[in-house]
ROKOLSE-976048 format. One record per atom (N, C-alpha, C): residue in three letters; atom name; x, y, z. Coordinates in pm, 1 decimal, padded with zeros to 6 digits. Layout:
% ROKOLSE-976048
+-----+----+----------+----------+----------+
|  aa | at |       xx |       yy |       zz |
+-----+----+----------+----------+----------+
| ALA | CA |        X |        Y |        Z |
...
+-----+----+----------+----------+----------+
***
This chain:
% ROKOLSE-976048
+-----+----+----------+----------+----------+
|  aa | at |       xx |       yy |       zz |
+-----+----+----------+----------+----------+
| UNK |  N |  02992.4 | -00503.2 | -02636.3 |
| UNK | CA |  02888.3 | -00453.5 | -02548.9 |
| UNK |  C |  02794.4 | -00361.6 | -02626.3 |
| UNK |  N |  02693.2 | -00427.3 | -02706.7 |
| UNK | CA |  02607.5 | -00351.1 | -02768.7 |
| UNK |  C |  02524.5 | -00251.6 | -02638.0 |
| UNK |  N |  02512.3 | -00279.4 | -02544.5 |
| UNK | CA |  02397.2 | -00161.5 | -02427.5 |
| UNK |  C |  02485.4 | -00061.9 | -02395.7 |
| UNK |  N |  02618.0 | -00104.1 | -02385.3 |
| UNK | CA |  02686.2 |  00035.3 | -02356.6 |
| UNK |  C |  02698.5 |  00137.5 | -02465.3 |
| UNK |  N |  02671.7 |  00072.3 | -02612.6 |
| UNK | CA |  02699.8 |  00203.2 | -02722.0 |
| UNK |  C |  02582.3 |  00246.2 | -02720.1 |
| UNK |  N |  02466.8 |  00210.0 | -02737.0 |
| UNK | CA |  02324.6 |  00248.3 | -02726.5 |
| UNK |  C |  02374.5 |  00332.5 | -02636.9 |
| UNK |  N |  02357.8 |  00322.6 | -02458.7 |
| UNK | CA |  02380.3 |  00405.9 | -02362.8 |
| UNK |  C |  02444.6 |  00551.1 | -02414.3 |
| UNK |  N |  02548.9 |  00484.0 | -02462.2 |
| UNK | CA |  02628.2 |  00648.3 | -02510.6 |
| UNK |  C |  02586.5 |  00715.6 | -02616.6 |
| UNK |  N |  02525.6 |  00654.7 | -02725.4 |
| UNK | CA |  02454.0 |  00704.0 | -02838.0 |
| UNK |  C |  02309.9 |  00813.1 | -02775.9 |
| UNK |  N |  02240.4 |  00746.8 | -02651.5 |
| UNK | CA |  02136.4 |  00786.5 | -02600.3 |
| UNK |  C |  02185.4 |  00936.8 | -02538.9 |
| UNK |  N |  02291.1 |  00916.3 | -02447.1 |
| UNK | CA |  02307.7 |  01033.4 | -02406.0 |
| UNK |  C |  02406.8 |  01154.7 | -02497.9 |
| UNK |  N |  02469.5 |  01070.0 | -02596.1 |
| UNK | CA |  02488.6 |  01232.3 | -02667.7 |
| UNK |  C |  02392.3 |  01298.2 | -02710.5 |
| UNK |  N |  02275.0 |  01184.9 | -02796.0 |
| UNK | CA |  02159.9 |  01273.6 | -02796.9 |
| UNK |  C |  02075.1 |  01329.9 | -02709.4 |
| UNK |  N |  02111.0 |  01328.4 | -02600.8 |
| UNK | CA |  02022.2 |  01419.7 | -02481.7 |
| UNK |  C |  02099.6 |  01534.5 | -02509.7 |
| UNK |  N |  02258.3 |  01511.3 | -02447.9 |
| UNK | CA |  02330.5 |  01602.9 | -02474.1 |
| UNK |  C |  02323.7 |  01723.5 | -02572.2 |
| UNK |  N |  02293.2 |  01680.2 | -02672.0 |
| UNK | CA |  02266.2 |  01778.9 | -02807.7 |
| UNK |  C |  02123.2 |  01872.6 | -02765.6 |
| UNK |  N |  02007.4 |  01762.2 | -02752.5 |
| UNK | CA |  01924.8 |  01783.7 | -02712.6 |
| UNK |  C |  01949.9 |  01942.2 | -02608.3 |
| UNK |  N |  01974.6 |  01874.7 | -02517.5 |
| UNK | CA |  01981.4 |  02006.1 | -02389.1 |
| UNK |  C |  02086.3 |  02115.0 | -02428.3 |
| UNK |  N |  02166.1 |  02106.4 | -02491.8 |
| UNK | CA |  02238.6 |  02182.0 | -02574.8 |
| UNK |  C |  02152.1 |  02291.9 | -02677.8 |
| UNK |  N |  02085.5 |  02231.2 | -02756.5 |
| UNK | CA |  02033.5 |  02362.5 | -02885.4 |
| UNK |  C |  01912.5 |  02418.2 | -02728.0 |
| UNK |  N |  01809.0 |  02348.8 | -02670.8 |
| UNK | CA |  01758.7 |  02435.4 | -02596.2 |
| UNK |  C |  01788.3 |  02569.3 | -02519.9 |
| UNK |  N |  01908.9 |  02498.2 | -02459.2 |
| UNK | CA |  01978.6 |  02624.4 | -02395.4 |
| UNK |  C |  02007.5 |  02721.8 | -02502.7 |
| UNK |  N |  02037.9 |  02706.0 | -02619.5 |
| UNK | CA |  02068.3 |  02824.4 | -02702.7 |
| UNK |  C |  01927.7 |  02863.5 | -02770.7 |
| UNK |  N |  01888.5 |  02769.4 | -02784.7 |
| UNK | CA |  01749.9 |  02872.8 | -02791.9 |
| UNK |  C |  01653.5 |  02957.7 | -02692.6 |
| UNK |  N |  01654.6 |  02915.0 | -02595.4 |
| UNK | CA |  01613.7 |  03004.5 | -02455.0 |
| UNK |  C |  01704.7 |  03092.5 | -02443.9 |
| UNK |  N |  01855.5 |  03096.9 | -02475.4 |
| UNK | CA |  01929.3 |  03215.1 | -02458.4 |
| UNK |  C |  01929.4 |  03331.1 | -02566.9 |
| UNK |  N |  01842.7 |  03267.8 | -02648.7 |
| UNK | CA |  01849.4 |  03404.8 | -02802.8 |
| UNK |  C |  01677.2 |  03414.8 | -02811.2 |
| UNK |  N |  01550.5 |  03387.3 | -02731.1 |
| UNK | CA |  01472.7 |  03374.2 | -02770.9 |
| UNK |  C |  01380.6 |  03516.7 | -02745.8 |
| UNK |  N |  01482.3 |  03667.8 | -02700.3 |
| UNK | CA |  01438.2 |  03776.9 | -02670.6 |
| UNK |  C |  01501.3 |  03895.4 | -02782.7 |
| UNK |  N |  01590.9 |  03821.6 | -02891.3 |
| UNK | CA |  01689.4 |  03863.2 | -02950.3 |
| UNK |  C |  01579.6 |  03863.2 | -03078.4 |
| UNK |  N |  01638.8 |  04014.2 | -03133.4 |
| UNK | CA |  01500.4 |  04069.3 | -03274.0 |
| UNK |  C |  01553.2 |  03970.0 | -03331.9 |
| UNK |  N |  01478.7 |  03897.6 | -03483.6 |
| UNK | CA |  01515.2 |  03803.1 | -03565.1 |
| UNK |  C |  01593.6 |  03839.1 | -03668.2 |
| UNK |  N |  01595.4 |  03980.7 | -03703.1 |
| UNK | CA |  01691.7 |  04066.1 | -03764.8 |
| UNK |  C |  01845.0 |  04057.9 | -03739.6 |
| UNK |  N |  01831.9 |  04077.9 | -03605.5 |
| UNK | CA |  01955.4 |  04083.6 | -03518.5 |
| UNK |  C |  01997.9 |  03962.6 | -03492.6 |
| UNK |  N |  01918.7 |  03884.4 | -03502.9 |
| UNK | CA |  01933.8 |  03713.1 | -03500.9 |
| UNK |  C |  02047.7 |  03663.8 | -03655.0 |
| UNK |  N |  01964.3 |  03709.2 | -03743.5 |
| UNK | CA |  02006.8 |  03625.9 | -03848.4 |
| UNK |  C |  02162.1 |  03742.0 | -03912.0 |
| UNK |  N |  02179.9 |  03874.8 | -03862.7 |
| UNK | CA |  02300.3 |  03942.1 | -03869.8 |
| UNK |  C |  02433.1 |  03887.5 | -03798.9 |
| UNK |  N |  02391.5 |  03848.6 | -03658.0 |
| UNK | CA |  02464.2 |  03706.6 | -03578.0 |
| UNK |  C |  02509.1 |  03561.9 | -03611.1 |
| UNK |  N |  02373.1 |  03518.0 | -03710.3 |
| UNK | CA |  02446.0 |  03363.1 | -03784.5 |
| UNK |  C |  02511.6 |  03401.4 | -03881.9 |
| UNK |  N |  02485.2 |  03484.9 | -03995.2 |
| UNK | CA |  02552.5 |  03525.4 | -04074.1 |
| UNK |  C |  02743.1 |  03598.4 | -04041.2 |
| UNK |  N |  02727.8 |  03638.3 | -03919.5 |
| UNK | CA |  02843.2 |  03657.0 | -03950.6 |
| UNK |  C |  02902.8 |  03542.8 | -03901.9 |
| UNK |  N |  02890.3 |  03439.7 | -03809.0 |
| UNK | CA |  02911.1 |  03330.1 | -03721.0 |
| UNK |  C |  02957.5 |  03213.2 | -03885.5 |
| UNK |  N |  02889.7 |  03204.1 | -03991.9 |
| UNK | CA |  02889.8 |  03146.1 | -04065.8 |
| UNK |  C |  02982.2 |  03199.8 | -04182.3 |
| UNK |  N |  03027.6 |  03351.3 | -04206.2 |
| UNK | CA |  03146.8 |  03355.3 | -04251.6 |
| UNK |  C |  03258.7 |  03352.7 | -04203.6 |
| UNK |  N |  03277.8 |  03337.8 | -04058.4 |
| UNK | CA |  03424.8 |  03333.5 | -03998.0 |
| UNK |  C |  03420.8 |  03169.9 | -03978.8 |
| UNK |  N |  03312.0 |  03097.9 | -03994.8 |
| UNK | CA |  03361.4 |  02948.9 | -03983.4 |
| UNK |  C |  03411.1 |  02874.3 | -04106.2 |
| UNK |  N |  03355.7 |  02951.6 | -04221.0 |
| UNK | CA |  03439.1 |  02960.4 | -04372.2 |
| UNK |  C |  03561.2 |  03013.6 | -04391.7 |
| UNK |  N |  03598.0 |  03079.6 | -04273.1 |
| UNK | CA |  03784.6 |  03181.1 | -04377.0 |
| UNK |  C |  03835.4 |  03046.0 | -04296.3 |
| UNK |  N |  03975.9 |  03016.1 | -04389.7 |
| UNK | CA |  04041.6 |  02924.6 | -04413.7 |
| UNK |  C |  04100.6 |  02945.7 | -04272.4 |
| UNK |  N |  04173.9 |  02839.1 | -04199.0 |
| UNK | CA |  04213.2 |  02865.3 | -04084.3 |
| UNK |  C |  04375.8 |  02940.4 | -04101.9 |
| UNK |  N |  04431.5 |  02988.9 | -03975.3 |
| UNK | CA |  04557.7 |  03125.4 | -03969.5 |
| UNK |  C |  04656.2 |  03041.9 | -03957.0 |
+-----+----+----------+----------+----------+
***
């Protein structure tokens, strides 16, 4: 059933889609300072090896 993988291919990418929006409307009052102190640390705890 090639229309059903399309179908699902289509909507994860909505999915994603409506996904980063919401996070960008939810950080879009947030200083860019304070922004990038937030990925940065978000991006070394997704590097330490897991417990």
């Amino acid at each position: 059933m090639i229309y059903s993988r399309f179908i699902e291919e289509a909507v994860r990418w909505r999915f994603l889609d409506q996904t980063i929006t919401e996070a960008r409307e939810g950080f879009e009052d947030m200083a860019l300072g304070a922004l990038d102190v937030l990925i940065g640390k978000a991006v070394t705890a997704a590097r330490q090896p897991a417990a």
